[in-house]
SEZANU-942419 format. One line per 8 residues: number of its first residue (from 1); their letters; for each residue z, x, y of C-alpha. Coordinates in steps of 0.5 Angstrom, whole numbers, padded with zeros to 4 digits. Each point is the difference from the previous one (the first is absolute). Example, Ala and Ser with C-alpha at 12.3 -4.5 7.8 and 13.67 -1.06 7.14 Angstrom:
2
1	AS	0016 0025 -0009 ~ -0002 0002 0007
// end
This chain:
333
1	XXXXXXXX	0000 0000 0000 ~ -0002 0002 0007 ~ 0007 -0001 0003 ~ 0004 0004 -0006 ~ 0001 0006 0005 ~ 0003 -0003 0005 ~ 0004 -0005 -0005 ~ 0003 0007 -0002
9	XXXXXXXX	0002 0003 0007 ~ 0003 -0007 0002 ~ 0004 0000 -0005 ~ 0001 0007 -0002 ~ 0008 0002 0000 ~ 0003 -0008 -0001 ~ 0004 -0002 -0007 ~ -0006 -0006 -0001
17	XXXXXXXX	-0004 -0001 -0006 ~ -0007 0003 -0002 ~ -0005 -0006 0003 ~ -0003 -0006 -0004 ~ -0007 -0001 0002 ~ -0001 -0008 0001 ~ -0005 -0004 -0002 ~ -0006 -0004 0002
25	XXXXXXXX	0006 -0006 0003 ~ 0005 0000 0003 ~ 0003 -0003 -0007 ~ -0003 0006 -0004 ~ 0003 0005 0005 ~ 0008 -0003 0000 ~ -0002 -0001 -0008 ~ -0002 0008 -0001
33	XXXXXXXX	0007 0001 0003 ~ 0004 -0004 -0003 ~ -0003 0002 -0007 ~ 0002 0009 0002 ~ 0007 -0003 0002 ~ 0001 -0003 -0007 ~ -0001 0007 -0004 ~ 0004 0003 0004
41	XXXXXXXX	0006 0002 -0004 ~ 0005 -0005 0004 ~ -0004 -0006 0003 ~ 0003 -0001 0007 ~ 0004 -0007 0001 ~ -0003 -0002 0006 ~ -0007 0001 0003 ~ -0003 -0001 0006
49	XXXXXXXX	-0007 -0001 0003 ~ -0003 0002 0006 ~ -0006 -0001 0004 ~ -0002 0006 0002 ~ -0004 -0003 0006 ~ 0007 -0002 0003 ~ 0003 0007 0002 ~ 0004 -0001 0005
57	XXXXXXXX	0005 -0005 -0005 ~ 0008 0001 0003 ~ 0005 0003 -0004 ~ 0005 -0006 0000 ~ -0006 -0005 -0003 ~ -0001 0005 -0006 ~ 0008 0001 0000 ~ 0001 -0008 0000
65	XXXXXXXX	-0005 -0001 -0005 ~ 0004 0005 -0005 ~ 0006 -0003 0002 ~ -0003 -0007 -0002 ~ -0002 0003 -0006 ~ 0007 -0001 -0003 ~ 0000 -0008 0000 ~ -0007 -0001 -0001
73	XXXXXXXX	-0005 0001 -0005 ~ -0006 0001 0006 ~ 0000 0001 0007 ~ -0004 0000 0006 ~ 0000 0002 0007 ~ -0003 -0005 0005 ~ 0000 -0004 0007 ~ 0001 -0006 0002
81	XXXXXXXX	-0007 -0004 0003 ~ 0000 -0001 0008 ~ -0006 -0002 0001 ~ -0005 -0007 -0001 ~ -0004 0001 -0006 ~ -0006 -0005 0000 ~ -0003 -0001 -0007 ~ -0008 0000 0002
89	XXXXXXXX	-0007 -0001 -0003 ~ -0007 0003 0003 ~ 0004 0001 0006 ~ 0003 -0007 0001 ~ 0009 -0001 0000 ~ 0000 -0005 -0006 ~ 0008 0000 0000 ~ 0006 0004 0002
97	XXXXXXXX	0005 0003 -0004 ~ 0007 -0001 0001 ~ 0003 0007 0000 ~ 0007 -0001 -0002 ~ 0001 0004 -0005 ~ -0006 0003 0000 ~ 0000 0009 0000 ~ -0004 0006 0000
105	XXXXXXXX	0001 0005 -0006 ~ 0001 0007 0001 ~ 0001 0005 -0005 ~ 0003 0004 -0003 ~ 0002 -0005 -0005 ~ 0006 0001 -0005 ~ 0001 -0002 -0007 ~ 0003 0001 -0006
113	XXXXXXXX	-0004 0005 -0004 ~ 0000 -0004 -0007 ~ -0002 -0005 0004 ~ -0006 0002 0004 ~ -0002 0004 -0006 ~ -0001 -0005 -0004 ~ -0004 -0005 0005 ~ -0005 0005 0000
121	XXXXXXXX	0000 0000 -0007 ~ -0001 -0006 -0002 ~ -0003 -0003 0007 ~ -0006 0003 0001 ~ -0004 -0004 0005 ~ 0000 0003 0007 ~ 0005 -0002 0005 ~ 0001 0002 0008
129	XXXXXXXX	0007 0001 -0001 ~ 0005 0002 -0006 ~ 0006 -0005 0002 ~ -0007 -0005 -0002 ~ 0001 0002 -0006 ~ 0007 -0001 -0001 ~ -0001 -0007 0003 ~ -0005 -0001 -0005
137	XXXXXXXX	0005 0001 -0005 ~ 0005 -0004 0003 ~ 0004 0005 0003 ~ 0003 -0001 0005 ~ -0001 0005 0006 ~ 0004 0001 0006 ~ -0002 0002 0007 ~ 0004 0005 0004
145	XXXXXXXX	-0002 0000 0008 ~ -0006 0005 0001 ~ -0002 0003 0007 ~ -0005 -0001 0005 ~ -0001 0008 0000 ~ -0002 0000 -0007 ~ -0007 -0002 0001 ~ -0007 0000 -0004
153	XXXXXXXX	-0005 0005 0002 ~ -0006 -0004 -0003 ~ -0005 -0001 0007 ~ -0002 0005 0005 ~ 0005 -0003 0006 ~ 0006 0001 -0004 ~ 0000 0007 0000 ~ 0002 -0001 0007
161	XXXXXXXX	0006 -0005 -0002 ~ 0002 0006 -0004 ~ 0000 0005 0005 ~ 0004 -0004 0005 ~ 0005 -0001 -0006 ~ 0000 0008 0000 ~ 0001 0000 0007 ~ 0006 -0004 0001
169	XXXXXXXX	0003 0003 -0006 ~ -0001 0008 0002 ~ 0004 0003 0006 ~ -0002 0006 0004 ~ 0004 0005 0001 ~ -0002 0008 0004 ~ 0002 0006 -0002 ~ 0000 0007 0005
177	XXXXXXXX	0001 0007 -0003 ~ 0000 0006 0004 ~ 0000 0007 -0003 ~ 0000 0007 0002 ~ -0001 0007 -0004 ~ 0000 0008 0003 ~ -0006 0004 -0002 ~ 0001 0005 -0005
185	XXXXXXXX	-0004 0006 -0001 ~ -0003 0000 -0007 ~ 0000 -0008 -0002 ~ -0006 -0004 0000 ~ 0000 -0004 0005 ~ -0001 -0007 -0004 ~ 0000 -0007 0005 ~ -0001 -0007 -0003
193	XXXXXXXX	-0003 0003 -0007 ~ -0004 0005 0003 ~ 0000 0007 0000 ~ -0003 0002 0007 ~ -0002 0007 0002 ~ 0005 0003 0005 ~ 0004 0007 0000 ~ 0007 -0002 -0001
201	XXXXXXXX	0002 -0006 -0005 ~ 0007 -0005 0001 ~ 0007 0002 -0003 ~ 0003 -0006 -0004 ~ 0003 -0001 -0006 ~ -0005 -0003 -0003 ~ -0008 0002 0002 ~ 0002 -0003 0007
209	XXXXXXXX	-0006 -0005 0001 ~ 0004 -0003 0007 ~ -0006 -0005 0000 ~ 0002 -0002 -0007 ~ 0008 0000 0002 ~ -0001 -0004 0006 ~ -0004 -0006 -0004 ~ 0005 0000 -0005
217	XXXXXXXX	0006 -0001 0005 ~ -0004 -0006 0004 ~ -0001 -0003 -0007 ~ 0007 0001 -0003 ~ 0001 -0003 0007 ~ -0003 -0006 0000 ~ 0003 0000 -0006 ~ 0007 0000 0002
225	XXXXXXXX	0000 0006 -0005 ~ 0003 0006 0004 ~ -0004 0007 0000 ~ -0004 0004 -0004 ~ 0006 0004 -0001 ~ 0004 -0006 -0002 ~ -0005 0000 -0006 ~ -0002 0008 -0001
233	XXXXXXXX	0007 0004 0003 ~ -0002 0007 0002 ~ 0005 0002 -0004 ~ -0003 -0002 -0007 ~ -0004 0005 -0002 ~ -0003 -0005 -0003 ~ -0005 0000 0005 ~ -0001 0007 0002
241	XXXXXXXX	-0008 0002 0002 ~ -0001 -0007 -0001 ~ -0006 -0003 0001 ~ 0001 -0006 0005 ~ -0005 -0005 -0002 ~ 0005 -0001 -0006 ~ 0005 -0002 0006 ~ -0005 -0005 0003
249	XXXXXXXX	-0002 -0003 -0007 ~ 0007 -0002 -0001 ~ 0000 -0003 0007 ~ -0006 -0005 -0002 ~ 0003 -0002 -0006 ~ 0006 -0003 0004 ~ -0004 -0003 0003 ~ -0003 -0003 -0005
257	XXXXXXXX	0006 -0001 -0005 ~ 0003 -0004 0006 ~ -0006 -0005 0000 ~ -0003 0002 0006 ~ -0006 0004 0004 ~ -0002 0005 0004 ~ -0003 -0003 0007 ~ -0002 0007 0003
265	XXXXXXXX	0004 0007 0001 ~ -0002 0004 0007 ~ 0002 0008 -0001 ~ -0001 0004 0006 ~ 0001 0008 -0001 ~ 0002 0004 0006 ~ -0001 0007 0001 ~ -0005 0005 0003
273	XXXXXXXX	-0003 0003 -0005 ~ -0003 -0001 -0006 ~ -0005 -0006 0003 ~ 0001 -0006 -0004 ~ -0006 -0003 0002 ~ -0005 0003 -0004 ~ 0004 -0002 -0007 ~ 0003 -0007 0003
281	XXXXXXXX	-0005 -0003 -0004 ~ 0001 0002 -0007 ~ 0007 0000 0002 ~ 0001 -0007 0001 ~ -0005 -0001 -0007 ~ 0006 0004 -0004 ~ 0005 -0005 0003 ~ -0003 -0006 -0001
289	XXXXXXXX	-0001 0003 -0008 ~ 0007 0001 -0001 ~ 0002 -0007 0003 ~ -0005 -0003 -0003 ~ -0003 -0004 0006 ~ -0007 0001 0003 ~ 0000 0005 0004 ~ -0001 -0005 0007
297	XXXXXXXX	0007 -0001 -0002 ~ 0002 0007 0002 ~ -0001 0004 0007 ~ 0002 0007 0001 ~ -0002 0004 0007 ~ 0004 0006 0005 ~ 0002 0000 0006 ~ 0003 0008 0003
305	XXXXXXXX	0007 0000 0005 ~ -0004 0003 0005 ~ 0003 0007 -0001 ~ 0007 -0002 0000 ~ 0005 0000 -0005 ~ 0000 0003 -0006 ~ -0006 -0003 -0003 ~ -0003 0003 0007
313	XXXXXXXX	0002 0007 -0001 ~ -0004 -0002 -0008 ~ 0008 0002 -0003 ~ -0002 -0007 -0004 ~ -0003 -0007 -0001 ~ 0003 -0006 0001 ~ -0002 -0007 -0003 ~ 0001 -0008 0001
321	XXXXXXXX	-0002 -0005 -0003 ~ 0000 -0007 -0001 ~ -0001 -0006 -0004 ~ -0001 -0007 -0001 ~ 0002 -0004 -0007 ~ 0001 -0007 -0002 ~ 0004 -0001 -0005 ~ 0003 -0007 -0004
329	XXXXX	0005 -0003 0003 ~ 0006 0000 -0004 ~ 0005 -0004 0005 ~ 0003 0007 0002 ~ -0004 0000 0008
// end
């Protein structure tokens, strides 16, 4: 399959089960993973099955499903109809159906493993759901409240109801990070992951890539994370001549283990010498490869201290930068 690839990356790392490939329906697909969860040496209690066209189900709808589990044999999230239905034909009304107790389903829809194994089994005709299957059996099936953020993306207009659902639940949160390192005769001078030609490197700990510090301490930050030095001490030899693209890496996988992105990050070398412009580019390229982001994310530019201070004297360079990410909010802004 075309996708295995991608597949592999998205789940590499996570305790989950090797993928089942699904079936021509919906009802072969669900079908194929019921029958890879039966041979499983201990068969699950319960399982739930989700539509992945709805990927902005909340926490609490899935919890609230599992904890009605407890007293049901089947259950489904939904929400309750607010709006006039007209049953109609050829374009004419030719009634209107009352909407009490009339609700949309959702998913993921839970059920006693046994039971939903065994429908499929014996009831092989096609269904939209599986809770119709336990109604057609005559299992009762209960109803928990669902969300209105728990959408189907089936048409091309409901990719922008998703992206307000992601806005509205994302905050933004700006990071700044400032660093600063002496020149040292005999280093090689290596600024945000490339070596630049100059006659004198950086002194640090690690390979002293300020550039790369500074994002780091934008996005750790951001973060609310403290410092690169909280995450890599210079005391923990560890770290020594590391290189510091290891640094920013890790800096991106927080990002992204606390379910947020980066928006764009700013980085601006201050120094006399080495010129940056002329390596500018391939900096930004190798900072947008360690983040994982498209390079239009990333910037990096120079400015000098006109003469002044230490990096005017050429004793060092100094860096800044800043971030901007938008990460899930979990109710702690």
């Amino acid at each position: 399959m075309g996708d295995d690839p991608l597949l592999a990356d998205s789940l590499a790392g996570l305790n989950v089960l090797p993928p089942v490939s699904g079936g021509a329906e919906r009802h072969d697909s669900v079908r194929n993973g019921l029958e890879a969860l039966a041979a499983l040496p201990e068969p699950p209690d319960l399982v739930l099955v989700h539509d992945g066209a709805r990927p902005c189900v909340p926490a609490e709808v899935v919890q609230n499903v599992i904890e009605a589990l407890k007293t049901h044999e089947g259950v489904i999230p939904a929400v309750a109809v607010i709006d006039t239905i007209k049953k109609a034909a050829d374009g004419i009304i030719i009634d209107t159906v009352p909407r009490d107790g009339l609700w949309r389903a959702q998913t993921p829809q839970g059920f006693r493993f046994g039971t939903l194994l065994e429908l499929n089994r014996t009831l092989r005709d096609a269904r939209t759901d599986d809770a119709a299957l336990l109604e057609q059996a005559g299992h009762p099936v209960a109803i928990v409240q669902g969300s209105e953020d728990n959408i189907k993306l089936t048409v091309a207009e409901d990719l922008m109801r998703l992206e307000g659902v992601i806005d509205r639940n994302l905050l933004p949160r700006v990071g700044l990070g400032y660093d600063v390192h002496a020149f040292e005769e005999g280093r090689k001078l290596i600024l945000c992951g490339i070596e630049v030609p100059h006659t004198k490197g950086l002194a640090g700990h690690s390979d002293a890539d300020v550039g790369i510090h500074t994002l780091c301490d934008a996005i750790y930050g951001a973060l609310a994370e403290g410092d690169i030095g909280r995450h890599f001490p210079p005391s923990d030899n560890e770290w020594k001549d590391m290189d510091s693209a290891r640094f920013l890496i890790h800096a991106g996988e927080r990002i992204r283990e606390r379910g947020g992105f980066l928006v764009n990050a700013d980085v601006t070398l201050i120094c006399e010498r080495p010129k940056i412009g002329p390596h500018a580019e391939a900096m930004r390229n190798r900072l947008a490869d360690l983040l994982k982001v498209n390079v239009s994310r990333i910037s990096v530019k120079a400015t000098t201290s006109e003469r002044l201070g230490f990096t005017g004297r050429e004793e060092g360079i100094a860096a800044t930068a800043t971030v901007s990410i938008m990460v899930p909010d979990n109710g702690e802004a």
